[in-house]
Each structure stands twice: as C-alpha cells, then as structure tokens.
C-alpha positions as CSV (number, residue, x, y, z in Angstrom):
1,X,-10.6,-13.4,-19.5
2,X,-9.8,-15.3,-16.1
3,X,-10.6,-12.8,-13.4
4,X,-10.7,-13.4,-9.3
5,X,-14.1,-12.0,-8.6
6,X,-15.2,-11.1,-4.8
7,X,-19.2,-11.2,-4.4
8,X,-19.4,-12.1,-0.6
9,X,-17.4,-15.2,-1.9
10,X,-14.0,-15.1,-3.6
11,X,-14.0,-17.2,-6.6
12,X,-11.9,-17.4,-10.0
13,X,-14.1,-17.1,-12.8
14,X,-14.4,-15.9,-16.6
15,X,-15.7,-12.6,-16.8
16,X,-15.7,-10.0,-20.3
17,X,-12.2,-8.4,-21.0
18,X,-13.1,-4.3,-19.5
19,X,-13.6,-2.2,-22.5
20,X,-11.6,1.1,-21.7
21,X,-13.7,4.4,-21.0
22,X,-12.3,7.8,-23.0
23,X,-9.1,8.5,-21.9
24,X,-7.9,4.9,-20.5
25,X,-5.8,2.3,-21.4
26,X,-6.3,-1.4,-21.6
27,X,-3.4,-3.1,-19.4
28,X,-2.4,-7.0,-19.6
29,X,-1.7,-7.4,-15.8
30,X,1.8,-9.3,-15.8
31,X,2.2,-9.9,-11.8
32,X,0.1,-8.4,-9.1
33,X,0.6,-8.0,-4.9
34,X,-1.9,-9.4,-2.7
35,X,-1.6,-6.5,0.4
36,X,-3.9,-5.9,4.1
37,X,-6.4,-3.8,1.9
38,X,-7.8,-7.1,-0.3
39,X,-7.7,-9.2,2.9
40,X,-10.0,-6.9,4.2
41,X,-12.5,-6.3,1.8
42,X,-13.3,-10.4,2.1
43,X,-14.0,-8.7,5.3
44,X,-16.6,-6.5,4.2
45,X,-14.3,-3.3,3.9
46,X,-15.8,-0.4,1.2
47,X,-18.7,-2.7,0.7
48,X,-16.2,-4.1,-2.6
49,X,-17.8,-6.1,-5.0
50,X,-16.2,-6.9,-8.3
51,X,-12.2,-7.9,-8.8
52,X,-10.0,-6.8,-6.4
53,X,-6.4,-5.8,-6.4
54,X,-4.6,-2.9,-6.8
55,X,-0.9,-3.4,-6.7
56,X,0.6,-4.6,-10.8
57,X,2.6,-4.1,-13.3
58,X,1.6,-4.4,-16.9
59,X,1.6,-4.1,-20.4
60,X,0.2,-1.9,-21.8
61,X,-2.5,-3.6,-25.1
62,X,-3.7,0.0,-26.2
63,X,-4.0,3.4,-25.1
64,X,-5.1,7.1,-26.5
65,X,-2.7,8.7,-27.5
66,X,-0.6,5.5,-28.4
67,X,2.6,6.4,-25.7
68,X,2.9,3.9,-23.7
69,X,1.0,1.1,-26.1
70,X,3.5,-2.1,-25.9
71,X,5.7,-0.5,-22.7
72,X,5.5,-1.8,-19.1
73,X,4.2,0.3,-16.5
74,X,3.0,0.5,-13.0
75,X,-0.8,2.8,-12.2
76,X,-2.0,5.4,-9.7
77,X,-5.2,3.6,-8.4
78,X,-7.7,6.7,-7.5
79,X,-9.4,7.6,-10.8
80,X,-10.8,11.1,-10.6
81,X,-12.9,13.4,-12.5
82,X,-11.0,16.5,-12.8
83,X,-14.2,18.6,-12.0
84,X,-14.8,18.1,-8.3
85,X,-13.7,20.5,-5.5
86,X,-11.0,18.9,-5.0
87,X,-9.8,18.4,-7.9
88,X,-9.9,21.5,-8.4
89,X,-8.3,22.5,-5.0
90,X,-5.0,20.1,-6.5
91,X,-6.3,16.8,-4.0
92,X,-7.4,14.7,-6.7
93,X,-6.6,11.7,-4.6
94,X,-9.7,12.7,-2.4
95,X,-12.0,13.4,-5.9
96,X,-15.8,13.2,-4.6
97,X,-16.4,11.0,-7.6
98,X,-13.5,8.7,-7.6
99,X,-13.2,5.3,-8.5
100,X,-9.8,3.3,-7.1
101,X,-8.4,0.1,-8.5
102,X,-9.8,-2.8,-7.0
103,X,-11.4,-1.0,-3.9
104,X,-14.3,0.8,-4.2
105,X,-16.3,1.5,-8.2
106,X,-13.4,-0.5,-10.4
107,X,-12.3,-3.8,-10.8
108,X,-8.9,-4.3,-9.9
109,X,-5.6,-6.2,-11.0
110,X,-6.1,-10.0,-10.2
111,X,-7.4,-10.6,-13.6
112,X,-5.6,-11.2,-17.0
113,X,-6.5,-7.2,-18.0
114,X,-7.8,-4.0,-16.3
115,X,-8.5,-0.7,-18.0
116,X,-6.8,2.5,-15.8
117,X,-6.7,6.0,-17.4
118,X,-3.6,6.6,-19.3
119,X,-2.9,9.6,-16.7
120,X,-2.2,7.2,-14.5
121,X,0.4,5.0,-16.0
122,X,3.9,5.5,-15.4
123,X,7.0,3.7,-17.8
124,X,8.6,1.0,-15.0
125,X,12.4,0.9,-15.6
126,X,13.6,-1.3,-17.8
127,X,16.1,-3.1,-15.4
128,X,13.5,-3.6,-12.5
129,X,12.0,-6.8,-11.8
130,X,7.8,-7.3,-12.6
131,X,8.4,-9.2,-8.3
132,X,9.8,-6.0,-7.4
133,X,8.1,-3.5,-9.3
134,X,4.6,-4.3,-7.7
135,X,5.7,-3.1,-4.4
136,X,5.7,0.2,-6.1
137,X,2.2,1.4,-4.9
138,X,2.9,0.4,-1.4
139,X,6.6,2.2,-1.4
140,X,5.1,5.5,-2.6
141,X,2.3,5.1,0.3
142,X,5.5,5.1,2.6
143,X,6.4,8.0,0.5
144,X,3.3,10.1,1.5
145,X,4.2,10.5,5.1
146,X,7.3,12.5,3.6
147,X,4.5,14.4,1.7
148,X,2.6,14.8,5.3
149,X,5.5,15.5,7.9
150,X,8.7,17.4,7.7
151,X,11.3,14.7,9.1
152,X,15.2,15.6,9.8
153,X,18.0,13.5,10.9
154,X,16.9,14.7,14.5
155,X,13.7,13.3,14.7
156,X,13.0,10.1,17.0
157,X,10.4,7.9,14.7
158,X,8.8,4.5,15.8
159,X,7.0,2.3,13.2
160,X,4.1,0.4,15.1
161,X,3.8,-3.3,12.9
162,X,6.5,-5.9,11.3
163,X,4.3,-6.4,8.5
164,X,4.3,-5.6,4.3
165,X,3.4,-1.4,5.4
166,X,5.2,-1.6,8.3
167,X,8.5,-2.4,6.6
168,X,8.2,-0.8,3.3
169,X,7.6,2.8,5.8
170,X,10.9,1.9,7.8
171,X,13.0,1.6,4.8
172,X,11.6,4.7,3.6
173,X,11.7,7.2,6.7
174,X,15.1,5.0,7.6
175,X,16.6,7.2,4.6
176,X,15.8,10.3,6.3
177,X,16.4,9.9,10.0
178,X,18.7,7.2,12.0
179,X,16.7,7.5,14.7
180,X,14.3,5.0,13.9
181,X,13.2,1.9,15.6
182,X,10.3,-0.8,14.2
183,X,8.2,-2.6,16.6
184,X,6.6,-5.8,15.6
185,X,5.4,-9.2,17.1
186,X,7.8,-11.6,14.9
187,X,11.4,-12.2,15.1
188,X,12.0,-13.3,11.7
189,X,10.1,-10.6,10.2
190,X,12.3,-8.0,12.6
191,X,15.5,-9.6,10.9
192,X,14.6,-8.6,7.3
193,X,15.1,-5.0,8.8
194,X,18.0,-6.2,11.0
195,X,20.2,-7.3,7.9
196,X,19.7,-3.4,6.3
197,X,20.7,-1.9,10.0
198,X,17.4,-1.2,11.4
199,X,16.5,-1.1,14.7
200,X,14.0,-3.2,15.9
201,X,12.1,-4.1,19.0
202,X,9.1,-7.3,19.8
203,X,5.9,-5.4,20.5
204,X,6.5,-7.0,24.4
205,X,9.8,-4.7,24.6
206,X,9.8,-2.2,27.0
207,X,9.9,1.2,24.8
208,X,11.0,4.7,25.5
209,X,7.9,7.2,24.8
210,X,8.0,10.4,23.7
211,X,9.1,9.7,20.0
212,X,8.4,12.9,17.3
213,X,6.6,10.8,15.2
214,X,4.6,7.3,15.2
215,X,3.5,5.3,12.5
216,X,0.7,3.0,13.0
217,X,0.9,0.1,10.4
218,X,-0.1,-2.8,12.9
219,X,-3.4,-3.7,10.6
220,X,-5.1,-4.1,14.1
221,X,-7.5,-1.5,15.6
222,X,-5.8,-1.4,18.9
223,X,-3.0,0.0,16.8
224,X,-4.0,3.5,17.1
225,X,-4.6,3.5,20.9
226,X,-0.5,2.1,21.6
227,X,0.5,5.1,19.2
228,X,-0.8,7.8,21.2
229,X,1.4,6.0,24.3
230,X,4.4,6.5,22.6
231,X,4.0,10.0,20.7
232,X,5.0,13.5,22.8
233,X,3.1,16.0,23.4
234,X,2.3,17.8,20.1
235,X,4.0,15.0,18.1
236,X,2.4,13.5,15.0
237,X,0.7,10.0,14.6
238,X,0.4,8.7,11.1
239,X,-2.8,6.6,10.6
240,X,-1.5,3.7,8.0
241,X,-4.1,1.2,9.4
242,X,-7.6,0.5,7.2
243,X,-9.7,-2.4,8.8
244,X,-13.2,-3.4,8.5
245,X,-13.7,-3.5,12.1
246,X,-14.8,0.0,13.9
247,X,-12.7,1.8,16.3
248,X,-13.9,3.1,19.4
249,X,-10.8,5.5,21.0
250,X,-10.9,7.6,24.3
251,X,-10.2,11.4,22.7
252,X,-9.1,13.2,26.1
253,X,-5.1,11.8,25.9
254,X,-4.7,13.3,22.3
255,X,-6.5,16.2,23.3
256,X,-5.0,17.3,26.2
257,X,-1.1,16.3,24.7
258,X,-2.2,18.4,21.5
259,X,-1.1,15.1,19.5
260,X,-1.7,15.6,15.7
261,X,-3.0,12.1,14.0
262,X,-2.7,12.0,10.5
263,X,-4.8,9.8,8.1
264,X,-2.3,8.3,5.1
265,X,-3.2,6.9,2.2
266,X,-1.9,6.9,-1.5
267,X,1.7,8.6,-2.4
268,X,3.8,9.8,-5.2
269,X,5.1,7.1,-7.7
270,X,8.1,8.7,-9.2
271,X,10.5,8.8,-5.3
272,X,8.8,5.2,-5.1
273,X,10.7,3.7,-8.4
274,X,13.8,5.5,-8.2
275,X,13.6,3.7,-4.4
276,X,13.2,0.6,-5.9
277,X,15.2,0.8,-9.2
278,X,18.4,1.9,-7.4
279,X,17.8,-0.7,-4.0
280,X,17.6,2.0,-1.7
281,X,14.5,0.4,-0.7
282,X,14.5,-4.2,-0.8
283,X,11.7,-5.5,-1.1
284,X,12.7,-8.9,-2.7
285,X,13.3,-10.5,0.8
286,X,9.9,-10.1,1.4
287,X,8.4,-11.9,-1.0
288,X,6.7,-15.3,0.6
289,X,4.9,-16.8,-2.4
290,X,4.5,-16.7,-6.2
291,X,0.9,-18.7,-7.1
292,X,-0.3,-18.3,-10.4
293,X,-3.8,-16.7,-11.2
294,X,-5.9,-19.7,-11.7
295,X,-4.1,-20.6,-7.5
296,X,-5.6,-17.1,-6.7
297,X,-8.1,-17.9,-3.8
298,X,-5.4,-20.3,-2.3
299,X,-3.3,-17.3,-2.4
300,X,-5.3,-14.9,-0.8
301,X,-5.6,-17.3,1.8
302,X,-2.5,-17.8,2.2
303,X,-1.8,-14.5,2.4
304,X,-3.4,-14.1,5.6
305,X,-1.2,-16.5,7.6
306,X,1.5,-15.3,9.9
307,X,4.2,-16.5,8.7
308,X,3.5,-14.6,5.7
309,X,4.8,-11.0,4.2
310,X,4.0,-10.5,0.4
311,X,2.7,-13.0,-2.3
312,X,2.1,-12.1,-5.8
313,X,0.3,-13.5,-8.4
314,X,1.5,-13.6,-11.6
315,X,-0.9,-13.9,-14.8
C-alpha cells in the first residue's frame, strides 16, 4: 500500500498492508485530517517514526467479530492493554503500555489501511460527510474539557488561539455558556466564529482578566504564560497546547492565585458525532484544502501556512 512514512524525513512510499493483531480490525482509510500534532512530530515531538496521522474515517475490510466489517466508522486513537493500573483504575487513555494512532508505537492514518482494535471503532452516521466526519477526534478533544470542568451559563470562558483546536473548543463550550470570547491573531479566521455569533477579539485587544476558565490552544509555548494573565484566582486553565519545544514557566503567579492548570487530551466520541451529525458544531468552513495521498508531503506543508485551518487528504 501507499503509505506517508516520517523517518526524520517525510516521504510517500510503499510499505506492507498492517496485518491486524488479536482483537483489531483492518480499516481502508477513506479521508484523513492533517492537525498541530503531525506538524509537530516533523518537529521531533514523541520521537515518532513510522506513518503518522490520527484523525480518519474508514471502512472497515475485516474485523473479529465481523460487526462493523463493510460499515464506515471513525477510531479512538490510544490503544491500551486492559491490564495496567490504569486501566484498571477506568483511565485507559493514560494505559502505561499504550500505543496511539500515528503518535507514538503505531502507524497512523495517512496510508491507504491501518489496523485499530475493533473496541475502538465507532459506526459514523450515515448522512455525515467523510470532510466532516474526520473532525470527529478533534471535536470530542473539545469535548474532554466538559469531561474536566463543570461549566454553567454563568461562567466567563476565553479560548486563547484562532486555529483548528481553538475553534472546534469555542463551538463546543459556546453550547454551554454565552459568555465566551476567542482570541486569536487573524481576522479571517475570527469571522468563521463571527458568522455562528461568537465573540471574538485579535490577540493585540485589550482583554478583561479574571475569566473562570481559560483555554490554551495557541500551539505556541508562550501560550500557557498569557493564560495565567487572564484566569482569577482559583480559576482553571486548560492545557490544549503539545509542542516539541520545552517550556520554561515562572510557578509563583499560579501558586500564589491557587490557579488550577489542567492537561487535555483525548475525549469522548459519541457527544462529538451527535455535534457534528446534527450541525451544532461546523466544521465545513474550515476546511482549506483537499490533496490526494500520493500530494501528501505537499500537504503537510501546506498545512503549516497561515493562511491555513484544516486540509484533509483523501485516499
């Protein structure tokens, strides 16, 4: 099969179609997302090597226990062992002996097939787009925060980043609280959120502190550090950001304003397709460019540009 294989160097190339382990499924990969996470591993981030990618839909080729063999579905990425302490302890998404899709242990979805365990699939509705049904791992990554933070109606929220994780998490905590406003560095990117009634403000507007809750989704280091400006004292700041490039932060600011900061990673599928099957949350204006697989490197590149927000490779 045609596979986009990172080695220090990013290059298409034909590699052996994955023979699923016990327990998995082999997938034909119909489209995948290019997202932050597989810019940064050309950056070194987890050490990767092998095919990245983590965000699909596919069909499903073959599977145990025959269910979803000839269906569509979306995966879970973190592959886990059942056994570990936290598996045990019901955090399977932090399994000691975990591979994840395209990230760290297991190649990922820019290829024509991946094997995932069969646990992990879920049936994509039938009247969803395979454009819009890739966002789904991102969307349920908004979702998490919902998992990690009691939010009410009440609650002032600011979303630090106009980006692909920056505006998939206002659209999500946007359903649960008004009081919302994204903060970004590009007008055109601050309109998509505009047209759905989202407030908005350039990163070089002055902003009221003291918000309940900040999300960092900048992609930037210095993310973190403009958070914990904005938060109140004993407010929460969600951690969204994962760059290869070490963080050095001053501690005594958090400490002494009793801030709680929140690592965020994976969330819950099923809220993320209902989100996207009934339009609660759009995604489809985000989409830049469509590159087929054998345009792959040019679309990674491309994905890095700034006048970029999602492209997706289709198989």
């Amino acid at each position: 099969m045609r596979a986009l294989v990172f080695d220090g160097e990013l290059r298409l190339r034909d590699i052996p179609v994955p023979e699923p382990a016990p327990g998995e499924a082999l997938v034909k990969v119909l489209s995948a997302g290019v997202c932050k996470t597989d810019l940064e591993i050309k950056r070194g981030y987890m050490g990767f090597t092998g095919v990245p990618g983590h965000e699909f839909v596919g069909i499903v080729e073959d599977a145990p226990t025959r269910q979803f063999v000839g269906k569509r579905v979306v995966g879970e990425i973190n592959c886990i062992c059942h056994q570990c302490q936290y598996c045990r302890m019901e955090m399977p998404h932090h399994c000691l002996n975990r591979s994840v899709l395209g990230i760290a242990g297991r190649n990922g979805a820019f290829a024509e097939y991946l094997a995932l365990p069969e646990e992990n699939l879920h049936l994509a509705p039938g009247t969803v787009r395979d454009d819009v049904l890739v966002f789904t791992e991102p969307v349920a990554a908004a979702f998490r925060i919902l998992e990690q933070v009691p939010l009410t109606a009440e609650d002032r929220v600011i979303v630090l980043g106009d980006g692909r994780l920056g505006q998939l998490a206002a659209q999500v905590l946007w359903l649960y609280t008004k009081n919302l406003v994204c903060v970004g560095k590009h007008a055109w990117k601050m309109d998509l959120l505009n047209r759905s009634g989202i407030a908005t403000a350039l990163a070089s507007d002055p902003l009221e502190r003291g918000a309940d809750l900040v999300v960092d989704a900048t992609g930037s280091h210095e993310g973190l550090s403009r958070a914990l400006e904005l938060v109140r004292p004993e407010g929460t700041v969600i951690l969204k950001t994962t760059v290869a490039h070490p963080t050095a932060l001053e501690l005594s600011g958090p400490v002494i304003n009793e801030v709680r900061i929140l690592g965020s990673r994976c969330g819950p599928f099923r809220p993320a397709l209902e989100a996207l099957s009934l339009g609660t949350v759009e995604v489809r204006p985000m989409i830049s460019a469509t590159y087929e697989l054998r345009e792959g490197v040019e679309a990674l590149r491309r994905a890095g540009d700034p006048d970029v927000l999602k492209v997706i490779l289709h198989m």
